[in-house]
PDB file with one MODEL, atoms N, CA, C and O in Angstrom:
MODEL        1
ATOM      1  N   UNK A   1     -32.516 239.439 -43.676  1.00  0.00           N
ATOM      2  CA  UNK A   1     -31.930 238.742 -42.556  1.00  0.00           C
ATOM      3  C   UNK A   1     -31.587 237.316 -42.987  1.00  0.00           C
ATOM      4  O   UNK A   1     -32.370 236.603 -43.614  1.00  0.00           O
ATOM      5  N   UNK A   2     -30.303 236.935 -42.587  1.00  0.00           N
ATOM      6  CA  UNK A   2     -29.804 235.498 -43.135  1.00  0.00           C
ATOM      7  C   UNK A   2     -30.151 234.560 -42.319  1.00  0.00           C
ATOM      8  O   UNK A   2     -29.770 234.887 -41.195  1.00  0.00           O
ATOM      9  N   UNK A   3     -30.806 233.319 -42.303  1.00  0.00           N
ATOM     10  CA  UNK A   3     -31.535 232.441 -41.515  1.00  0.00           C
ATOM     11  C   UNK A   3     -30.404 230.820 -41.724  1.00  0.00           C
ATOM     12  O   UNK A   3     -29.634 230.596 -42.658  1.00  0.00           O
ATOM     13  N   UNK A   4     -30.686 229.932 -40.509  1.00  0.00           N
ATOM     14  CA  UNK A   4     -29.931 228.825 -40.554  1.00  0.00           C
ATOM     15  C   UNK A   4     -30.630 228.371 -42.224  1.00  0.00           C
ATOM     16  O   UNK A   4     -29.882 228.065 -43.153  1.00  0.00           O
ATOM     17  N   UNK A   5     -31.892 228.397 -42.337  1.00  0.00           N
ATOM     18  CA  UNK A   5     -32.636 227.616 -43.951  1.00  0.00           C
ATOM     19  C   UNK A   5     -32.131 228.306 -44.923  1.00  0.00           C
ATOM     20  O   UNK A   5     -31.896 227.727 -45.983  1.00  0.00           O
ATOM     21  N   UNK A   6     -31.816 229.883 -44.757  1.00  0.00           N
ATOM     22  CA  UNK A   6     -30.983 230.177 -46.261  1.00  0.00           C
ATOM     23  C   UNK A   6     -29.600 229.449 -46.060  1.00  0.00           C
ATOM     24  O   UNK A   6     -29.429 228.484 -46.806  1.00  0.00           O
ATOM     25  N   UNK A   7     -28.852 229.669 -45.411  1.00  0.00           N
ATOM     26  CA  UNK A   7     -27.659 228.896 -45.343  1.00  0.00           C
ATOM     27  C   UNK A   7     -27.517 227.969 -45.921  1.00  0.00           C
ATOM     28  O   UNK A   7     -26.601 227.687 -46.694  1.00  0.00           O
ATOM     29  N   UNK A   8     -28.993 226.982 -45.427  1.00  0.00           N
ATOM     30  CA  UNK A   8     -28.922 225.534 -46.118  1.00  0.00           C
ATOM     31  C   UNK A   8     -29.630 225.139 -47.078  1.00  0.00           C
ATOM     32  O   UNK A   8     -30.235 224.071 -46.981  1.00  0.00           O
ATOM     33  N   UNK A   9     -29.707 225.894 -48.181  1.00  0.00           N
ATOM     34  CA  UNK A   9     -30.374 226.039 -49.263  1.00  0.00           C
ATOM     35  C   UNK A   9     -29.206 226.634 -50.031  1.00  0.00           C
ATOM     36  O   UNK A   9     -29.323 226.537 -51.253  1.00  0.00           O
ATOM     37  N   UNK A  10     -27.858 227.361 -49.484  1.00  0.00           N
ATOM     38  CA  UNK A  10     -26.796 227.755 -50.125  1.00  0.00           C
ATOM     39  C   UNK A  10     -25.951 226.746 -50.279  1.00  0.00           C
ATOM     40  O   UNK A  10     -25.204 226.816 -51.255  1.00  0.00           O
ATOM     41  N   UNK A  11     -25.846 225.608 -49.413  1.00  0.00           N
ATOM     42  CA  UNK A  11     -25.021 224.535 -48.930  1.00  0.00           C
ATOM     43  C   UNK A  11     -25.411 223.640 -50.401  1.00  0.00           C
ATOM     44  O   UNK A  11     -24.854 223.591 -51.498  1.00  0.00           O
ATOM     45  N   UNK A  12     -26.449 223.078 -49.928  1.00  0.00           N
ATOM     46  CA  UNK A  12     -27.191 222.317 -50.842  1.00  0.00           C
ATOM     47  C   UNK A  12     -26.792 222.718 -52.392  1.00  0.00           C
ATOM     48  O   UNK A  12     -26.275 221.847 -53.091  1.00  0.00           O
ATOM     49  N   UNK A  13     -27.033 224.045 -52.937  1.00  0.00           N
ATOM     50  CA  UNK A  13     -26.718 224.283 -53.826  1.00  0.00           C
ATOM     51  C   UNK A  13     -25.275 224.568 -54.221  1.00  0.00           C
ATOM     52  O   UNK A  13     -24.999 224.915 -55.370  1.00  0.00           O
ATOM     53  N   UNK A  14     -24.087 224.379 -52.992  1.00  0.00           N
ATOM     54  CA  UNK A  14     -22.337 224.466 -53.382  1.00  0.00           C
ATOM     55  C   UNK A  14     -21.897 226.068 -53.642  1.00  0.00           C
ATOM     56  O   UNK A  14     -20.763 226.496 -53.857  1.00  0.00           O
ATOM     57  N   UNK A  15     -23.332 226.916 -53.540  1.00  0.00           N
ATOM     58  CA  UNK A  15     -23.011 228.040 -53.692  1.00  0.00           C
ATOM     59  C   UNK A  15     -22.935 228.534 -55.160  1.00  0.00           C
ATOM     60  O   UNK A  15     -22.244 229.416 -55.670  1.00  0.00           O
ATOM     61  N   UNK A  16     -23.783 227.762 -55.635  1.00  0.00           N
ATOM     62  CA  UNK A  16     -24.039 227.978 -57.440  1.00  0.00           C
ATOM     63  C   UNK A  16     -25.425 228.445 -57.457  1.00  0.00           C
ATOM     64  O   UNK A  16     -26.391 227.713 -57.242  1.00  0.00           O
ATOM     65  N   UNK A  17     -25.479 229.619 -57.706  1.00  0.00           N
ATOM     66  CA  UNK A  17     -27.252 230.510 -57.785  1.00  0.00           C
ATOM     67  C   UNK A  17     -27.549 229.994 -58.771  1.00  0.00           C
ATOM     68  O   UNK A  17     -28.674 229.506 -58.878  1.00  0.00           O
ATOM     69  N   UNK A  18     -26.539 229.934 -59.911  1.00  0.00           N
ATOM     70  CA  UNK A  18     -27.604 229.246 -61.103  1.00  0.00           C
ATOM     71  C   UNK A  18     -27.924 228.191 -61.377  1.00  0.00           C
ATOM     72  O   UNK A  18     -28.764 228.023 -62.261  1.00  0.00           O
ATOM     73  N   UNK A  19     -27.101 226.670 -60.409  1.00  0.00           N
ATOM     74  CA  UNK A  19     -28.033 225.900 -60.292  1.00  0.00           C
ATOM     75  C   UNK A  19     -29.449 226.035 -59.302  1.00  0.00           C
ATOM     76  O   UNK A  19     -30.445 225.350 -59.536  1.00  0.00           O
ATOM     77  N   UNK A  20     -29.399 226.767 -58.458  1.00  0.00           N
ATOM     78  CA  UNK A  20     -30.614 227.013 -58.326  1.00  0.00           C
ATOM     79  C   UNK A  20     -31.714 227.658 -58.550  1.00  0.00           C
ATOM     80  O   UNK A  20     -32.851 227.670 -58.077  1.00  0.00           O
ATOM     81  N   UNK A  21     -30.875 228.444 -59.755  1.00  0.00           N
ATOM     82  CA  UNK A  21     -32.175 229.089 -60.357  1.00  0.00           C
ATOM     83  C   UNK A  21     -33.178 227.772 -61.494  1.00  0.00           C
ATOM     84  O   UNK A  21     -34.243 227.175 -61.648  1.00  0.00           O
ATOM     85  N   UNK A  22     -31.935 227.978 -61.963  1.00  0.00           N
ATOM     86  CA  UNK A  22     -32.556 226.544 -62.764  1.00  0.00           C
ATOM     87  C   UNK A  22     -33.288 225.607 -62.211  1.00  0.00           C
ATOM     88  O   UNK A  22     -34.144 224.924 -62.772  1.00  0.00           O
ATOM     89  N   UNK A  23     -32.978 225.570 -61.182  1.00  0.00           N
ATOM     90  CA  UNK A  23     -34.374 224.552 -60.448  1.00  0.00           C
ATOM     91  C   UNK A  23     -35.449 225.165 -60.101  1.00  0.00           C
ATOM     92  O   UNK A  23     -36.496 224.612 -59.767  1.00  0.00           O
ATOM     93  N   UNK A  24     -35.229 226.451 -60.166  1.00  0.00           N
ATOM     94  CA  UNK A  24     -36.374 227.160 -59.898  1.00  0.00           C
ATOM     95  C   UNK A  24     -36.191 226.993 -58.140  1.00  0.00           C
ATOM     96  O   UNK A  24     -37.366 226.974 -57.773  1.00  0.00           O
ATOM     97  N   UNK A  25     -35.937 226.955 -57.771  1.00  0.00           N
ATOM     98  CA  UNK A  25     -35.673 226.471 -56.349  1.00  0.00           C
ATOM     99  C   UNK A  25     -36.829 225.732 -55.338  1.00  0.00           C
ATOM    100  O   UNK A  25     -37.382 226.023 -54.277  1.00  0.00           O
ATOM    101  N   UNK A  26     -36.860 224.604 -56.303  1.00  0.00           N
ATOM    102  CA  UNK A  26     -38.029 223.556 -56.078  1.00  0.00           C
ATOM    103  C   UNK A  26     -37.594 222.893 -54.873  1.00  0.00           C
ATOM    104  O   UNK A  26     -36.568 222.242 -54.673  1.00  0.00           O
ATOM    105  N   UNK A  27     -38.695 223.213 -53.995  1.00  0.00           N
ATOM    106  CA  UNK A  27     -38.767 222.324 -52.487  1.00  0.00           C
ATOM    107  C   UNK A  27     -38.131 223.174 -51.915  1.00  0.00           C
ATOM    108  O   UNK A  27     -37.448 222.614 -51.059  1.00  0.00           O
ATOM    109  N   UNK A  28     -37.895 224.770 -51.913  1.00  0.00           N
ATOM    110  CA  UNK A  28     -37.001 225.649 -50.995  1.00  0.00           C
ATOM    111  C   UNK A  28     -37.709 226.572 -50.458  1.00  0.00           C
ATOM    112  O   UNK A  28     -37.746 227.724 -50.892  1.00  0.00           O
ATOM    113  N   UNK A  29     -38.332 226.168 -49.476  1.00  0.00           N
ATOM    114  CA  UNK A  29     -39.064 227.057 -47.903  1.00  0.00           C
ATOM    115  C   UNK A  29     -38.329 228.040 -47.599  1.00  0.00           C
ATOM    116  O   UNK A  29     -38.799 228.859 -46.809  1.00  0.00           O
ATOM    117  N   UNK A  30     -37.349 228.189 -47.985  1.00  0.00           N
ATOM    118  CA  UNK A  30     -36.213 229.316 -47.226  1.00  0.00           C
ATOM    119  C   UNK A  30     -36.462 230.916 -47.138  1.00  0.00           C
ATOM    120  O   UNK A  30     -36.218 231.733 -46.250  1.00  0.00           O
ATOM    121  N   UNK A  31     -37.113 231.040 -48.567  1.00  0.00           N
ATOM    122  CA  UNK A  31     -37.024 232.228 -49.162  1.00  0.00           C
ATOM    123  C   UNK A  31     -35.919 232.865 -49.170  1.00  0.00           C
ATOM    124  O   UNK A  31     -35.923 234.081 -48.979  1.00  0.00           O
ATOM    125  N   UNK A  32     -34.882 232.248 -49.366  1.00  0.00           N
ATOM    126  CA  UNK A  32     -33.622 232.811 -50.034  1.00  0.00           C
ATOM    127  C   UNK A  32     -34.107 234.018 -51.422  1.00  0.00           C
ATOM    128  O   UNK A  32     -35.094 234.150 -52.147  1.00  0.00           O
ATOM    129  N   UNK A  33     -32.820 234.708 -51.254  1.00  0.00           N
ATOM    130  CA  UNK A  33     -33.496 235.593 -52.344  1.00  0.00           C
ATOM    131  C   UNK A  33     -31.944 236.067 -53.350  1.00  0.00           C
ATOM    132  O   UNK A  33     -30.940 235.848 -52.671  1.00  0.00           O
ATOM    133  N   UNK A  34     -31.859 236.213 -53.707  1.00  0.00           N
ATOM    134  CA  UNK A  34     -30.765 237.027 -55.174  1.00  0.00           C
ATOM    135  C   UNK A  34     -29.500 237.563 -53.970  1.00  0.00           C
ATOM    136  O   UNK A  34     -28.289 237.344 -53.950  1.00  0.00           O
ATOM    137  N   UNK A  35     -30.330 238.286 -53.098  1.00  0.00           N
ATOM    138  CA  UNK A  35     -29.798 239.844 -52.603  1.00  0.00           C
ATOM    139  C   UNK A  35     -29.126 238.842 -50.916  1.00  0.00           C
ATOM    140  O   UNK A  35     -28.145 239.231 -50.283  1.00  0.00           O
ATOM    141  N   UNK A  36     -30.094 237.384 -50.477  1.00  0.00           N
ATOM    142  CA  UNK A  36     -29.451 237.088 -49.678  1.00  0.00           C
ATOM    143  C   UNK A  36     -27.969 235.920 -49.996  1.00  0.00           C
ATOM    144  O   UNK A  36     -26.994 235.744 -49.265  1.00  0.00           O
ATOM    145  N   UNK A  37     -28.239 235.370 -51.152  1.00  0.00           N
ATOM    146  CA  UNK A  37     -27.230 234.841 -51.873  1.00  0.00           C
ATOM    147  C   UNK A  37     -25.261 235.640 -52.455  1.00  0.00           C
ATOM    148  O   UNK A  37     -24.165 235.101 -52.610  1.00  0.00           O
ATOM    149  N   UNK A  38     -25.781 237.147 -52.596  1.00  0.00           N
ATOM    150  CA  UNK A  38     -24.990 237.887 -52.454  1.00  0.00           C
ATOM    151  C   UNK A  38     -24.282 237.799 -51.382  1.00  0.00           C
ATOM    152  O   UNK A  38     -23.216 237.200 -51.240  1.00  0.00           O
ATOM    153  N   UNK A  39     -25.132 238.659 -50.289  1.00  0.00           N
ATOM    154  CA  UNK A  39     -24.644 238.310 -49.266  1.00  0.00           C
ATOM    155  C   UNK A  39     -23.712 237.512 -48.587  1.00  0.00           C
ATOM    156  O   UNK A  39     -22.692 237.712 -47.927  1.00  0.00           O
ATOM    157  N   UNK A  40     -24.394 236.515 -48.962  1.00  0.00           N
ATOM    158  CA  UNK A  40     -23.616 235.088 -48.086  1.00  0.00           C
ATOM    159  C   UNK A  40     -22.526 235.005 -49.053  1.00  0.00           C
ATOM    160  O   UNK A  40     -21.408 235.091 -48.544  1.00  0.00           O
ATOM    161  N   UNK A  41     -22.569 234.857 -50.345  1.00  0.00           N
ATOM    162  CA  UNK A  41     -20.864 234.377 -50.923  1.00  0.00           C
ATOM    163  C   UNK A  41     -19.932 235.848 -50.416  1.00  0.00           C
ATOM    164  O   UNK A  41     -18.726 235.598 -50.401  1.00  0.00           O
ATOM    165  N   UNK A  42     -20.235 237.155 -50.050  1.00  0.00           N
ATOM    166  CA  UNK A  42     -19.490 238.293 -49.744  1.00  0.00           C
ATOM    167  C   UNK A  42     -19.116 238.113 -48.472  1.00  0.00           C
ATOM    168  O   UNK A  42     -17.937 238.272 -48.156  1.00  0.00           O
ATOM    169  N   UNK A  43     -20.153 237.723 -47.482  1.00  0.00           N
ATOM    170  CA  UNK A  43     -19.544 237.238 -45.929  1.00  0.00           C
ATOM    171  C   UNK A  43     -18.630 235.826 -46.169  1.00  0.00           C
ATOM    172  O   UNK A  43     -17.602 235.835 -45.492  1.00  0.00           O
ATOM    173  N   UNK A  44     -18.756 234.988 -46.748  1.00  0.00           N
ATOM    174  CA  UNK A  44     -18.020 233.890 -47.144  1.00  0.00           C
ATOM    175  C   UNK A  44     -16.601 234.264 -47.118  1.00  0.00           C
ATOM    176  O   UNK A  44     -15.557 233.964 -46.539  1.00  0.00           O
ATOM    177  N   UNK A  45     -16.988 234.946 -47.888  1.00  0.00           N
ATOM    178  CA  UNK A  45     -15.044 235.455 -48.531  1.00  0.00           C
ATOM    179  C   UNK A  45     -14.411 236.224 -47.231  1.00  0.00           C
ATOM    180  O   UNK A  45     -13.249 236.109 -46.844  1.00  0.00           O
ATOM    181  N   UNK A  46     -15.473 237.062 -46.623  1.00  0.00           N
ATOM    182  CA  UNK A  46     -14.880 237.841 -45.443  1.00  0.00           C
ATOM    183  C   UNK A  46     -14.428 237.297 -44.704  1.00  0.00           C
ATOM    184  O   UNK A  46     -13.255 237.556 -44.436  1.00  0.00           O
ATOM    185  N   UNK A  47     -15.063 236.350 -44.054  1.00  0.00           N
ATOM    186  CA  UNK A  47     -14.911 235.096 -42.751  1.00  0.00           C
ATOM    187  C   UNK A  47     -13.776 234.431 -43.201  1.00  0.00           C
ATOM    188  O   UNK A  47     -13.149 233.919 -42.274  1.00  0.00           O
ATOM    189  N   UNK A  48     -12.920 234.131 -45.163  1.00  0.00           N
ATOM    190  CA  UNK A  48     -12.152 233.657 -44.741  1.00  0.00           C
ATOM    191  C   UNK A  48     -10.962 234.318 -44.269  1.00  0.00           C
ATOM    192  O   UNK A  48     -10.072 234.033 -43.467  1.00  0.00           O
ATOM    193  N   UNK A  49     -11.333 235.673 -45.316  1.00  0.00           N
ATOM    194  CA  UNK A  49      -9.954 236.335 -44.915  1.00  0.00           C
ATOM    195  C   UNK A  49      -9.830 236.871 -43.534  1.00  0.00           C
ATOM    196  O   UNK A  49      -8.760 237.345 -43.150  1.00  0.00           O
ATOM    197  N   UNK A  50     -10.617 236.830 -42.964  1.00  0.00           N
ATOM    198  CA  UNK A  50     -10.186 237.192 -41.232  1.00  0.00           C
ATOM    199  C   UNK A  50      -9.682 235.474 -40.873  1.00  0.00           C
ATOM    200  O   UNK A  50      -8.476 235.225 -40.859  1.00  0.00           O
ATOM    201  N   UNK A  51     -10.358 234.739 -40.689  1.00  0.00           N
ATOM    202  CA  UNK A  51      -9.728 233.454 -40.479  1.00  0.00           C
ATOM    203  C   UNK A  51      -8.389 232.949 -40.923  1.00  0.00           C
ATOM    204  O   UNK A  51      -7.551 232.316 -40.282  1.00  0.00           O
ATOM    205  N   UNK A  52      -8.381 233.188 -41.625  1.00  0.00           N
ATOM    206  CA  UNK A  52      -6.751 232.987 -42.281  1.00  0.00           C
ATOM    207  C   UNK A  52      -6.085 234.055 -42.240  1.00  0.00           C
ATOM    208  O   UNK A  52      -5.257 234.156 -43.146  1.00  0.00           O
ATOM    209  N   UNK A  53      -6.152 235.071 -41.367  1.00  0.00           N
ATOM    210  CA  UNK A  53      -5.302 236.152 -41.376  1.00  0.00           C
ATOM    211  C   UNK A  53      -4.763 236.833 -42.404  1.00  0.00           C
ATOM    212  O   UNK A  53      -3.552 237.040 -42.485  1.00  0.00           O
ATOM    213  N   UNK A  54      -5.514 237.183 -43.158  1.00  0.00           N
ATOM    214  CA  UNK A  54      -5.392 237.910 -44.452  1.00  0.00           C
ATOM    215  C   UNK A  54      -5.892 239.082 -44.651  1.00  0.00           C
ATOM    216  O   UNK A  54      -5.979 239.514 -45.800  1.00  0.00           O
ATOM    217  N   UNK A  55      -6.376 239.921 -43.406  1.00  0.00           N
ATOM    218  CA  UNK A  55      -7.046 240.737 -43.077  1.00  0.00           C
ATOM    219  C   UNK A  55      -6.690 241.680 -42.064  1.00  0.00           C
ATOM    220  O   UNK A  55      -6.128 241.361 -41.016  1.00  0.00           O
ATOM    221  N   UNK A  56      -7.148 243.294 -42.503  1.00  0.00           N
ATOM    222  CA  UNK A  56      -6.424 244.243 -41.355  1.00  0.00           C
ATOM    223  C   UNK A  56      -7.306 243.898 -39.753  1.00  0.00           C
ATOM    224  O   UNK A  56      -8.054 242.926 -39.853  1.00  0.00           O
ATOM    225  N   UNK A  57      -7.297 244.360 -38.784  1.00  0.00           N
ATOM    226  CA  UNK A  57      -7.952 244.367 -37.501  1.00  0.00           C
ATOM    227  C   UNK A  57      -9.081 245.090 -37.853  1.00  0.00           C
ATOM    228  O   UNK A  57     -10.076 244.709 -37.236  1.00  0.00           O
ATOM    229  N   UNK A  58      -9.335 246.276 -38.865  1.00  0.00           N
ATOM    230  CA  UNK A  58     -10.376 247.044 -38.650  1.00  0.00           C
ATOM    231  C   UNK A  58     -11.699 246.279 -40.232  1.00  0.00           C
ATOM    232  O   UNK A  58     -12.800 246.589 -40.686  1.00  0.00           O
ATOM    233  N   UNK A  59     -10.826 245.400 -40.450  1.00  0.00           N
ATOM    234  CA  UNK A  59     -11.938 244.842 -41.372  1.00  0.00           C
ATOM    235  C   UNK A  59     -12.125 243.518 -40.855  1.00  0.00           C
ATOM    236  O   UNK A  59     -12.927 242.846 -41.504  1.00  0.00           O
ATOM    237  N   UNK A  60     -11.591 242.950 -39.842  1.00  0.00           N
ATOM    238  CA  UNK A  60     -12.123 242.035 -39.174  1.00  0.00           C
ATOM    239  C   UNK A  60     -13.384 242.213 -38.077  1.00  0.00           C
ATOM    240  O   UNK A  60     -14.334 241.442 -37.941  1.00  0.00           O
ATOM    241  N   UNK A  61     -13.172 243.192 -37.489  1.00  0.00           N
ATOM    242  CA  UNK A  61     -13.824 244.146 -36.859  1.00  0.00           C
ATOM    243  C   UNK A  61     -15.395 244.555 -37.848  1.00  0.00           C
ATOM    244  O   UNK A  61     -16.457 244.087 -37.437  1.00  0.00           O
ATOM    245  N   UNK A  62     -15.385 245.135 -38.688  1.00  0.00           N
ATOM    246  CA  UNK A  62     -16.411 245.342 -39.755  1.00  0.00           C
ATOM    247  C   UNK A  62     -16.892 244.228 -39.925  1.00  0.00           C
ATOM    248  O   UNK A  62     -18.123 244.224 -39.923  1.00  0.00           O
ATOM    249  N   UNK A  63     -16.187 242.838 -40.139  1.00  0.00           N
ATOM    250  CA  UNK A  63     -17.062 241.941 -40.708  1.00  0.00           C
ATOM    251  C   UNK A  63     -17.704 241.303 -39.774  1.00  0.00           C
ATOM    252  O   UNK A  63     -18.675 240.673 -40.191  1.00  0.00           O
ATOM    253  N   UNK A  64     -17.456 241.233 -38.403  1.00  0.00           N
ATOM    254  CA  UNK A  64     -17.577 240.398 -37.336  1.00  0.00           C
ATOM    255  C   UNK A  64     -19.292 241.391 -37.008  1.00  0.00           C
ATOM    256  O   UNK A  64     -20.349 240.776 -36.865  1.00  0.00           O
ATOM    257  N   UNK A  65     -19.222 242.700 -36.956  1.00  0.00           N
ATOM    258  CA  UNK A  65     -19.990 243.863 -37.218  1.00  0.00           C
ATOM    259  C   UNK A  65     -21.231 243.373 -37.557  1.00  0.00           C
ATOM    260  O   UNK A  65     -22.208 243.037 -36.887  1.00  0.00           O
ATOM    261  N   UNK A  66     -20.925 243.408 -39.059  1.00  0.00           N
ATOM    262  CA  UNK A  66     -22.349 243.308 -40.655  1.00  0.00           C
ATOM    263  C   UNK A  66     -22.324 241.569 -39.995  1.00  0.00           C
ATOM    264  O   UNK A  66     -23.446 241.090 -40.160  1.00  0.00           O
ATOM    265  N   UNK A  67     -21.539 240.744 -39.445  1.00  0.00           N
ATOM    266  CA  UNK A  67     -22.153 239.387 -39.168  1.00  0.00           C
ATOM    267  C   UNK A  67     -23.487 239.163 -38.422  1.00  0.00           C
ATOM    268  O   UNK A  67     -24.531 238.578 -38.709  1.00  0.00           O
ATOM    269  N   UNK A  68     -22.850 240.161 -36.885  1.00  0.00           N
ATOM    270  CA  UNK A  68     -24.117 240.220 -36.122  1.00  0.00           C
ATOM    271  C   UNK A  68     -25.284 240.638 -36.604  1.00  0.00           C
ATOM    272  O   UNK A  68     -26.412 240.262 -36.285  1.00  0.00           O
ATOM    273  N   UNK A  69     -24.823 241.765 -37.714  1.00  0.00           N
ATOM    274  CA  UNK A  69     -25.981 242.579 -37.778  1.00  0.00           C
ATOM    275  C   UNK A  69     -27.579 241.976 -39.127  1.00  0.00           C
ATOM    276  O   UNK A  69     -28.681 242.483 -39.339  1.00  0.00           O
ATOM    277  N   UNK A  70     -26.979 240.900 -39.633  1.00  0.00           N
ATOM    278  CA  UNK A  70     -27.430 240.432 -40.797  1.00  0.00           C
ATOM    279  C   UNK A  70     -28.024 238.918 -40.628  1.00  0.00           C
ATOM    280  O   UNK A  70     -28.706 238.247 -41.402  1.00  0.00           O
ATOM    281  N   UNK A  71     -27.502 238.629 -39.306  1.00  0.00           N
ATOM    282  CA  UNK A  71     -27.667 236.999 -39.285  1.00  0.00           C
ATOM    283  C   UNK A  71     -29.176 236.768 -37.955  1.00  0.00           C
ATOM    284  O   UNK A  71     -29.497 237.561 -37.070  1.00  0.00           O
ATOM    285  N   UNK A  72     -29.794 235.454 -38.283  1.00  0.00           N
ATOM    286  CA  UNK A  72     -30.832 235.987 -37.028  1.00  0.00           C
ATOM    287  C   UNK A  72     -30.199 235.291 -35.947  1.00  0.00           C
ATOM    288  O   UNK A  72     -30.948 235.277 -34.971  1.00  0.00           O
ATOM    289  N   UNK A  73     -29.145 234.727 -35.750  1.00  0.00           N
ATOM    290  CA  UNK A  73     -28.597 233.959 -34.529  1.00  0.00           C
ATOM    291  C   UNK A  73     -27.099 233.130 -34.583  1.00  0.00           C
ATOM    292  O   UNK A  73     -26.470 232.724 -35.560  1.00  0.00           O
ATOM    293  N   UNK A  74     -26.929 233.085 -33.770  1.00  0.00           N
ATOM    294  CA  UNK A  74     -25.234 232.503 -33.418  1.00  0.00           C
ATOM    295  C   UNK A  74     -25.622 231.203 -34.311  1.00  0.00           C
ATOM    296  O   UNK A  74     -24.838 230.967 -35.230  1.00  0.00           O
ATOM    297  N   UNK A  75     -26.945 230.159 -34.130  1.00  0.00           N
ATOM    298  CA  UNK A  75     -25.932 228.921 -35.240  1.00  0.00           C
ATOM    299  C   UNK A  75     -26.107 229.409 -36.491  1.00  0.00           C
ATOM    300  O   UNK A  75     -25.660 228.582 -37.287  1.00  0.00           O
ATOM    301  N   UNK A  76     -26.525 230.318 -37.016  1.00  0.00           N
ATOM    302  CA  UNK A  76     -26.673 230.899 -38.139  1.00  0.00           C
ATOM    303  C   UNK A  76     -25.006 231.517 -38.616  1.00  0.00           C
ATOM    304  O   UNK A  76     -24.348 231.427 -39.653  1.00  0.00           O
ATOM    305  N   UNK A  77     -24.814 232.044 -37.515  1.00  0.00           N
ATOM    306  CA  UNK A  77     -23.472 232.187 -37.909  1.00  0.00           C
ATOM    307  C   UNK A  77     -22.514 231.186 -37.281  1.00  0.00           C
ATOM    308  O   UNK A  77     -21.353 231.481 -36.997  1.00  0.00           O
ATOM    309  N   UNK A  78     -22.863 230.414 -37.149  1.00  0.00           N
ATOM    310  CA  UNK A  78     -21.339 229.179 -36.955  1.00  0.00           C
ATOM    311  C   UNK A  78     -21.676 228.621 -38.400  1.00  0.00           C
ATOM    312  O   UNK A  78     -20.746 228.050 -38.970  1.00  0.00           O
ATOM    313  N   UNK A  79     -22.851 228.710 -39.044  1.00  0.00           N
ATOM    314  CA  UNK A  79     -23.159 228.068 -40.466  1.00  0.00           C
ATOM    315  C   UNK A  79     -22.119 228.535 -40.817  1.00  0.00           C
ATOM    316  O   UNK A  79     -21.019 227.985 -40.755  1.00  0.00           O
ATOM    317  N   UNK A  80     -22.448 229.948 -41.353  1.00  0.00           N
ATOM    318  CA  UNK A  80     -21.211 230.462 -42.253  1.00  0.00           C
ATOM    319  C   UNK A  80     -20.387 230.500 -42.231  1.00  0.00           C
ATOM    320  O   UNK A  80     -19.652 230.667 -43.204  1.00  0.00           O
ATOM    321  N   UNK A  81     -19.980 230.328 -40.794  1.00  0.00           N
ATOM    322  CA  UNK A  81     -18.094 230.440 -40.050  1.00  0.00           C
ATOM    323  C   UNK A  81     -18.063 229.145 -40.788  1.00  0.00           C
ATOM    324  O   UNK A  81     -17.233 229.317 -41.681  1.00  0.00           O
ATOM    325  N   UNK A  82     -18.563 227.887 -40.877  1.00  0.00           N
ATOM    326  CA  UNK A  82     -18.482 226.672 -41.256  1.00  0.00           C
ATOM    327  C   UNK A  82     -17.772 226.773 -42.993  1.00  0.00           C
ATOM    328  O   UNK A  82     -16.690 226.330 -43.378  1.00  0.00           O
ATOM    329  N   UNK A  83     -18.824 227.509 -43.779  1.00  0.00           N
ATOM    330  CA  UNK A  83     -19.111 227.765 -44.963  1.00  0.00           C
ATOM    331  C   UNK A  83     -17.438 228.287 -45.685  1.00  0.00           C
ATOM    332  O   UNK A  83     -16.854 227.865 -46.683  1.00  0.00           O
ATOM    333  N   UNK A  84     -17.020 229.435 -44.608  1.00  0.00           N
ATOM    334  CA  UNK A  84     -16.185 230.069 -44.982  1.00  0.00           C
ATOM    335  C   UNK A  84     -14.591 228.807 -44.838  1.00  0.00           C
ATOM    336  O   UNK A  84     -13.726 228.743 -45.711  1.00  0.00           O
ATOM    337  N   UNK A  85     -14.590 227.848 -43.373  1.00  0.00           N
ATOM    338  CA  UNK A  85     -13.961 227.340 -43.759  1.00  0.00           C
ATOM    339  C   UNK A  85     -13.481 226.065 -44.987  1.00  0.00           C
ATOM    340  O   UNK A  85     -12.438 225.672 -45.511  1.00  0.00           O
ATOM    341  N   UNK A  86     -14.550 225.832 -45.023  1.00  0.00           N
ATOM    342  CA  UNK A  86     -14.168 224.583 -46.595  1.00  0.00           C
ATOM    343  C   UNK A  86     -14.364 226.017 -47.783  1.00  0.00           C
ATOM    344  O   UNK A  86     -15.251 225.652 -48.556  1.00  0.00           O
ATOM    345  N   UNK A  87     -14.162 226.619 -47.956  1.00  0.00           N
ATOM    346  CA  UNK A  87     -13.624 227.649 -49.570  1.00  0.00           C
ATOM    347  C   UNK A  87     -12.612 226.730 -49.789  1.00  0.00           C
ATOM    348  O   UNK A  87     -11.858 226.860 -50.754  1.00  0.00           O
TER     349      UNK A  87
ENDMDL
END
């Protein structure tokens, strides 16, 4: 489940896992993990292409879907809606 603290532990890091691996991910309460880092750069990309209309109706639909279904709450997902717009 994607939390507002993974978000901002993705932020922080610009969306580079391997700078945060390399830090070992010192001072990160989040428990971000490999598999939620995936995640988020794959919804990233989704959110933009529905946002920018680059996308059919039925994969906007899907992503809007796996959003609800993955995130624990609406500012959790305005994070990423956020995230997706500065790409």
């Amino acid at each position: 489940m994607l939390t507002l603290a993974k978000i901002q532990t993705y932020e922080r890091f610009r969306g580079d896992i391997d700078g945060f691996a390399r830090s070992r991910g010192r001072g990160d309460t989040s428990g971000i993990t490999d598999e939620d880092w995936s995640l988020i750069d794959r919804l990233r990309q989704a959110i933009y292409l529905v946002a920018t209309r680059q996308a059919a109706d039925s994969f906007r639909a899907q992503t809007e879907q796996e959003l609800q279904a993955v995130t624990e709450d609406e500012p959790t997902r305005e994070a990423l809606r956020s995230l997706a717009r500065s790409y």
